[in-house]
N, C-alpha and C positions, 0 to 999 in steps of 0.2 A: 499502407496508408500513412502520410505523415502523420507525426504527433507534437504539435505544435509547440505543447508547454512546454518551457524550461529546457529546451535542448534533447530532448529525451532522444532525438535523432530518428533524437531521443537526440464423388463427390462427384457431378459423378453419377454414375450409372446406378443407384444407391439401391439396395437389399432390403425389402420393408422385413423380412426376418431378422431375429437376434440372433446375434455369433454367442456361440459357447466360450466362455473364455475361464480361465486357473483363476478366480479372484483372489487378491489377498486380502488380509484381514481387517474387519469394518472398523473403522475409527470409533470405535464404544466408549464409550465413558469408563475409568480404571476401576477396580471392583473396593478397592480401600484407596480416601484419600483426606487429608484435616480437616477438623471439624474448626479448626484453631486457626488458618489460615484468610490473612483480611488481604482483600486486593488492594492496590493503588487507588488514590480516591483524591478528589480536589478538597484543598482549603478554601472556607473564605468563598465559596463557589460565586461569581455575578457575573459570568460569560456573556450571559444572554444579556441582562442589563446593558453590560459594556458594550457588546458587538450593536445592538439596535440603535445605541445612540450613535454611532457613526454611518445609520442610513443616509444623511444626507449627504454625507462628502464621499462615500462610496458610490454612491448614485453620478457626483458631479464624477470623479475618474471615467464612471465608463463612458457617461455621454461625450466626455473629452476625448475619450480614445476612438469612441465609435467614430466622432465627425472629425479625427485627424484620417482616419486608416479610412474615410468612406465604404464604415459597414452599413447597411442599411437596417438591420434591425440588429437587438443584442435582450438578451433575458438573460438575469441571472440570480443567483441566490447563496443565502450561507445556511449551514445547518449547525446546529449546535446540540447533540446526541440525537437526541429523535424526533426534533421538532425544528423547520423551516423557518425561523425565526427574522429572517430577512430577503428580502425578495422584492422585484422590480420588473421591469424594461423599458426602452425606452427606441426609437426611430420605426421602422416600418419592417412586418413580417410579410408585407405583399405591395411591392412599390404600385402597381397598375392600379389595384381597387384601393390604395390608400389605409391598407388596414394595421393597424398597429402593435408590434411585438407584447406580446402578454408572458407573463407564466405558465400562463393555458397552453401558448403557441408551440405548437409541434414541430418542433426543430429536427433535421436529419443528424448524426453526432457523430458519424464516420468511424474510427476506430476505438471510441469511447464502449463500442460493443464487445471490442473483443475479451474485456473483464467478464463480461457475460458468456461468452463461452467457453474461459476457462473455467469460471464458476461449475459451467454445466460437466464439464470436465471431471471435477474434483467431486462434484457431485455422485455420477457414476461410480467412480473410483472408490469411494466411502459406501457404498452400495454392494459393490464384491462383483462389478459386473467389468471391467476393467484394473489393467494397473499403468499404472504411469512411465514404470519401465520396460512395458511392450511394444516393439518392433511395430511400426507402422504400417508396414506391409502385411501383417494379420489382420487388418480389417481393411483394409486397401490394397489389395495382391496385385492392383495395377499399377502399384511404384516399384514392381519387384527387377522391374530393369534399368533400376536407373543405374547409373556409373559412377562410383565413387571417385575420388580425387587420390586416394591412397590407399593403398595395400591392406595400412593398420584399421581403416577407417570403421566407427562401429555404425553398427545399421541405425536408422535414425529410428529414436522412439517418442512415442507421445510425449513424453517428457520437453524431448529437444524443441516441439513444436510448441507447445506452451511457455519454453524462455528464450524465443527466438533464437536457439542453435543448433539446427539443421542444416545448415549451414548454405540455405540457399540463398539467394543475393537478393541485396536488399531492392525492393521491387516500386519502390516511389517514383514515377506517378503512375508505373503502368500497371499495377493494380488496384489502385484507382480506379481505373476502365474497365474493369472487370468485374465489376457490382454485379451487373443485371445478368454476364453470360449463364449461360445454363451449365445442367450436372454433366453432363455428356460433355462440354466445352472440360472443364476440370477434369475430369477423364482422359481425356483423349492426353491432354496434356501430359497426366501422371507417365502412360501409357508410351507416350515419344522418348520418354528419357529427358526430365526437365536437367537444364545445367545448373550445377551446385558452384558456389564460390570458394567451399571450406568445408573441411574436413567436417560430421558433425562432432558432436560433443568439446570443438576447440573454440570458439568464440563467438561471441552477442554479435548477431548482425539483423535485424528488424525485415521481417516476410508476412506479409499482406498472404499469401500461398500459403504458408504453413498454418495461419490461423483459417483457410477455406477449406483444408484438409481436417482443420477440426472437427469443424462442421459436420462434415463428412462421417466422420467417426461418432460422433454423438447421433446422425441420422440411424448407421447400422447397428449400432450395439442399442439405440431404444427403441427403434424399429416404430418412429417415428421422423417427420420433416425434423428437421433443427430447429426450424421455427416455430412449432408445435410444442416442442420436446421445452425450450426457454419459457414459452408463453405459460403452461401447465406448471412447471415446475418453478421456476422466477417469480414471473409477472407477478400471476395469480395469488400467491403466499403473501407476496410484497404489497397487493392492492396495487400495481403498475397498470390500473383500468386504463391509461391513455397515453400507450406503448405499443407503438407498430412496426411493423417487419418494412411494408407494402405503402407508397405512396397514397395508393387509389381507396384504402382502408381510413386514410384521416378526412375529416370533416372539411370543405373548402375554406372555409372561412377559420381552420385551425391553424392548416399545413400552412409553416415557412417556405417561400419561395428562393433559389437561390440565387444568387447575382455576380457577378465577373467587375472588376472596376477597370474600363479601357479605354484610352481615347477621351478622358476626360469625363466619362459615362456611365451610367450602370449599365449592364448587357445581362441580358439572361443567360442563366447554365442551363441545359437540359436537366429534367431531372429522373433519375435512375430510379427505374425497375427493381427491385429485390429476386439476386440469383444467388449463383455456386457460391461467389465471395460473399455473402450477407453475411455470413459469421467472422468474416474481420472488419465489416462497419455497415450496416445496412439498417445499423437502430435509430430511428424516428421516435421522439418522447419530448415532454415539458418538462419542464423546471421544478414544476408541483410535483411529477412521478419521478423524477429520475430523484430527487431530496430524496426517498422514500429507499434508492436503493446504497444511497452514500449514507445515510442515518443506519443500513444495516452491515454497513461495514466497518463503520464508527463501533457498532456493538461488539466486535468483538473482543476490543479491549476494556478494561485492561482484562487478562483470565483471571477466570473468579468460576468459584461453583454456581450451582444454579441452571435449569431445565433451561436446552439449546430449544428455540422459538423455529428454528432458520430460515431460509431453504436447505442448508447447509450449518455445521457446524464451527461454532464460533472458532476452536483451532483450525478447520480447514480454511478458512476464510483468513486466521494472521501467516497460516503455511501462503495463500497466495501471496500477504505483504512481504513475503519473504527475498530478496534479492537474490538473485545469481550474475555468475561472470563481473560479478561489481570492479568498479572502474574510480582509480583517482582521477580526478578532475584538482590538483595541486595548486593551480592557479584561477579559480573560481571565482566569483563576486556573489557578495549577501545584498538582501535589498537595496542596501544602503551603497553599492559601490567597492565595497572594502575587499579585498581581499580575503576568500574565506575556503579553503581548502572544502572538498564534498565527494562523499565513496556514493556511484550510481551504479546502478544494476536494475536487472529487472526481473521482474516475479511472476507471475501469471497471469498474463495478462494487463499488468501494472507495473510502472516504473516506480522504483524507491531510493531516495537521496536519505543521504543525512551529510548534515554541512558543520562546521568547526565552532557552529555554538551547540550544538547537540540537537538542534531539530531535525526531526524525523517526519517527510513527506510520504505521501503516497500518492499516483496521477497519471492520467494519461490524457493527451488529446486528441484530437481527433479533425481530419482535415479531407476535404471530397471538394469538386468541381461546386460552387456554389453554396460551400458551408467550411466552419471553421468552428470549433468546440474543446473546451478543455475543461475541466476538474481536479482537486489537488482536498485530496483530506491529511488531518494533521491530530494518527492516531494518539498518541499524547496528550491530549490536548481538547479531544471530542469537537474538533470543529471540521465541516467541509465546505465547500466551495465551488460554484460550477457556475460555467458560465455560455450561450449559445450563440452562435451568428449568425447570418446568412450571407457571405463574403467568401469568395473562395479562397482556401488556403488559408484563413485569417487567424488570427490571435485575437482572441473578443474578449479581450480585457489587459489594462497594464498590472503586470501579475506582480513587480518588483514594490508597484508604487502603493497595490493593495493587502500585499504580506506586510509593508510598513507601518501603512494605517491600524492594520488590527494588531500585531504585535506591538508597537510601540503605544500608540492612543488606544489600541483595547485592554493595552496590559495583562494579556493573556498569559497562563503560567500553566503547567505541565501538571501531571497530577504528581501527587507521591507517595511512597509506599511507607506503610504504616511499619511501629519497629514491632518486629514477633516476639514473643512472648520468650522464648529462649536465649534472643537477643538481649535483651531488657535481662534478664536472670544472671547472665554470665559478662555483662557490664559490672554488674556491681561487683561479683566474686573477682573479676580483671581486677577491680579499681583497688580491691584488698588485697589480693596479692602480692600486685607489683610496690605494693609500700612495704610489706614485711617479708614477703616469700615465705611462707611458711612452709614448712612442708608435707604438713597432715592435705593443707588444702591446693598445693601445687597439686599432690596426686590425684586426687577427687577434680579438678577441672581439668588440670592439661593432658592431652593425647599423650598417649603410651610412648611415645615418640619423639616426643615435642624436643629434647635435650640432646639428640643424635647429633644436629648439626653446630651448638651452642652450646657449652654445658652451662649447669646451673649457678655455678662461681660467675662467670665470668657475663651471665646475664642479670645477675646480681648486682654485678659491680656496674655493668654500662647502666643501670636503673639506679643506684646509688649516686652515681654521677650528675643523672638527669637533674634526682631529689637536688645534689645539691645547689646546683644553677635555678632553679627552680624555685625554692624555697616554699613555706608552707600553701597547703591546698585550700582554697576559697570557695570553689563552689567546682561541678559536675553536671556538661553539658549532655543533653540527652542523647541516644544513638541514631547519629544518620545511616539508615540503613543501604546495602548496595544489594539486599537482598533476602531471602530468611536468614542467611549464615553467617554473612559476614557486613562490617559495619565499620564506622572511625565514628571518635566523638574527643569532647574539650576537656581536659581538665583546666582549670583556670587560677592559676599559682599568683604566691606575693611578686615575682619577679618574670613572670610572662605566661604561655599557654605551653602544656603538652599536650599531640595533638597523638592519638592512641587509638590502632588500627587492627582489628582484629577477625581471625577467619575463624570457622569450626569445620570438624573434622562430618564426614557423613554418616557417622556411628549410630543408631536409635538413640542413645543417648549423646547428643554433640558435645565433643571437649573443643579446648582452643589449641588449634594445633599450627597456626602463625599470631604470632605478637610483634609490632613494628609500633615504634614511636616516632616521634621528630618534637624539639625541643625551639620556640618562639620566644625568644627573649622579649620583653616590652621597652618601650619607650624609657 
């Protein structure tokens, strides 16, 4: 299924018994962990503030973009942690009876589903009933003849199906058309010997198939539909009351209808069945439920202690934002146009950017005969983003022109992480040190170690040096932490800034076992 946003290109004859499977080890919570430890946190917090006040000029961008791309309808919404803080729509969810795009409106969202089954994935996996690096063929023994491409080739495992490399070919648009077929259809298919393009485990190529094969595997190992197995396990937890698999399940006056733009016209799409593919896009939801699952993916940053709510565990949830196969994209553009280098890759069922000013995305969209659907959260940041249409193929929203708006006019800022308390302790013993070197107290901080590569003459003297271009100290900026252990901070001299960098060692008790400076002359 294509995925609209941002380039991202970015089962069966199925066994209502459970397989037996080797589980490995449940993702438990660790049996000792700090009581001292403060997560990343915003300053100054007025996100929501900010963001609501640019409802109206968010509003005007979509109806801009819906009536250049002739979408007929578009809903859409921002979240800001766990509350829906902004939300709209605007043109038509059903051209014929004249009914109008809502929030409520049950949009189809195409491959915006397949997060949801890797979810259910990962889910299993933490369960002990599955592992990730199991061979596909153990719960599908009808891929067992397929034909590799190479000699070396290793057998494809769940894993490969959930970061798109399996190395089958990418299957746009013609699985697409394979919503509605049945299990027996996926079957058969496994069963013929499907053709691979690539080795697995050698590179990102995007399969609409490998995520139907999911499915598939969530069906026999819970000995449940798929659909079933999301609905109980997802929905339910999430309050996702108004999230359908099945067309004939939404309300008339709910269901988005979809639409083709041809000939100067709208035309209608047929709209698809729910089959063997549903679990790489067969999810139908509103604006109002699908917030509700972007707000818990928002949750699991930053990690912090504190009872997991889930469906799933707040680290299995940052393990899916996790990238694989990541990709320079060297010659990129930021909203604005410019030039902005960005490593992509993909995660589970999620695409993940980070681009050359340090933004960190998370997204997928989603794209079928008569609908077009994207999303983009920005875990840093606790904001998300989703947007619905009824256009086939479409992009339902100018995404360049609305990261602008809220970054630049929301003035949004990243959270950040407080300085830990051993940080803050051994700033100050650094800051006395490096003026006298004593040596009762070089030994008491610095690692056992620290003088192997540098001895203490001659770190001496490059710090004598610094003093004396430097001249006397005026004041002691606090420490910018880059994590518990290590940190840089200002000291702020008569004749300019030294700027003083420091790691510790992973001892129970931490020494400083790197010290780097750099010396800033003033004006």
């Amino acid at each position: 299924m294509k995925n609209a946003l941002l380039s991202l290109m970015l089962i069966i004859a199925l066994s209502s018994c459970r397989q037996k499977t080797s589980p490995e080890p449940l993702k438990e919570s660790p049996g000792l962990y700090s009581k001292n430890f403060q997560p990343a946190a915003f300053e100054n917090d007025n996100r929501k503030e900010n963001i609501a006040s640019l409802a109206g000029k968010l509003h005007e961008l979509i109806v801009a973009h819906a009536e250049e791309r002739h979408i007929p309808g578009v809903a859409y919404g921002v979240v800001v942690d766990d509350e829906l803080v902004l939300s709209s729509g605007t043109g038509l969810m059903n051209r014929e009876k004249k009914l109008p795009a809502r929030t409520s409106t049950a949009f189809r969202i195409a491959s915006m589903s397949k997060s949801f089954t890797a979810m259910a994935i990962v889910k299993l996996r933490d369960e002990g009933r599955l592992r990730l690096s199991d061979p596909v063929v153990k719960y599908i023994p009808e891929i067992a003849g397929i034909t590799y491409l190479t000699e070396d080739s290793p057998q494809i495992s769940i894993e490969n199906l959930l970061t798109m490399t399996a190395g089958f070919p990418e299957d746009n648009p013609w699985g697409d058309r394979q919503l509605d077929e049945s299990d027996a259809m996926l079957t058969e298919l496994m069963a013929s010997g499907p053709s691979l393009s690539n080795p697995p485990s050698y590179t990102y190529e995007y399969s609409n198939t490998g995520y139907a094969l999911l499915g598939a595997i969530i069906k026999r190992v819970s000995g449940r539909t798929y659909q079933d197995y999301i609905r109980d396990e997802i929905f339910k937890p999430l309050g996702m009351d108004q999230t359908y698999w099945e067309i004939d399940e939404v309300a008339e006056d709910q269901l988005a209808i979809g639409y083709r733009w041809e000939d100067e016209k709208w035309k209608l799409e047929p709209m698809l069945h729910d089959g063997s593919y549903g679990a790489m896009g067969g999810l139908i939801t509103t604006i109002e439920d699908f917030s509700k699952y972007v707000s818990f993916h928002l949750s699991a940053w930053p990690p912090r202690s504190g009872v997991d709510k889930g469906p799933v565990k707040r680290s299995s949830l940052r393990e899916m934002h996790t990238p694989q196969f990541s990709r320079l994209y060297a010659k990129a553009e930021d909203y604005n146009g410019d030039t902005c280098a960005l490593i992509n890759g993909y995660g589970y069922g999620l695409g993940i950017r980070q681009d050359c000013h340090g933004i960190t995305w998370v997204s997928h969209g989603g794209a079928l005969p008569g609908f077009g659907s994207n999303y983009v959260f920005f875990p840093e940041y606790g904001i998300g983003l989703m947007a619905f249409g009824n256009l086939t193929y479409t992009t339902p929203w100018p995404y360049d022109k609305i990261a602008q708006l809220l970054f630049e006019k929301g003035k949004l800022q990243p959270r950040s992480l407080p300085v830990s308390d051993i940080l803050k302790e051994r700033q100050a013993q650094v800051t006395e040190l490096i003026q006298q070197w004593d040596t009762v107290q070089g030994n008491e901080l610095l690692a056992e170690n620290f003088y192997l590569d540098k001895s203490r003459g001659h770190r001496m003297a490059d710090w004598a040096s610094i003093w004396e271009q430097a001249g006397a100290i005026d004041s002691v900026s606090e420490v910018s932490p880059y994590n518990q252990l290590r940190g840089q901070y200002k000291i702020y001299t008569k004749n300019g800034i030294v700027r003083v960098y420091f790691t510790l060692s992973p001892e129970p008790d931490p020494k400083v076992q790197q010290l780097e400076k750099i010396f800033e002359a003033g004006d």
